[in-house]
C-alpha angles and dihedrals in degrees: 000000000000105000125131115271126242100196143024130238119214133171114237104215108324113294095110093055090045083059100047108057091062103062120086118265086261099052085052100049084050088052094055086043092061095032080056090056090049096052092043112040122079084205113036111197126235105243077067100045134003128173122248116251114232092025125098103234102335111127134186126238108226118231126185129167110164108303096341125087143197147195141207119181119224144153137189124260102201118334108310117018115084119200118217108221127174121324139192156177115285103222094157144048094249119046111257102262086215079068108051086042090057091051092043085046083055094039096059099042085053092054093050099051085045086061094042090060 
């Protein structure tokens, strides 16, 4: 894919790279895959990227690699930057709460550094 982006990805801290090393090459490659969709579709499918229910403005990146599945948190800071925030191994059906606190945790103190600039 070499398409203009339309937004730019970008890791908040560094909770995404954490996660990331520890995934297998293939994982990874799965993860940059999806983040390229991201950048690159006006319109960016469900099955990519889907909003949390009960959050105001935190979403979820959708990871699938045969039966196994994984999540990194985001949200948009303006239109077109998206901040990569924790992610995790889906093991269940819900996503843990403990999860989507930590993101919203990280949501917030970005927003409030954000503000102190």
């Amino acid at each position: 894919m070499n398409e203009k982006k339309l937004r730019t990805v970008i890791e908040y801290e560094n909770h995404f790279s954490d996660f990331l090393k520890l995934q297998s090459d293939k994982v990874q490659n799965k993860i940059f895959k999806i983040i390229e969709i991201i950048e690159i579709l006006e319109f960016i499918p469900e099955q990519y990227l889907k909003s949390i229910k009960g959050t105001k403005g935190l979403y979820e990146v959708r990871i699938r690699l045969g039966s196994n599945i994984w999540r990194v948190f985001c949200f948009f800071d303006n239109e077109y930057l998206v901040i990569l925030l924790s992610g995790f191994a889906k093991k269940s059906q819900r996503t843990p709460q403990r999860e989507i606190e930590k993101a919203e945790r990280l949501m917030k103190k970005y927003h409030s550094e954000k503000t102190k600039k």
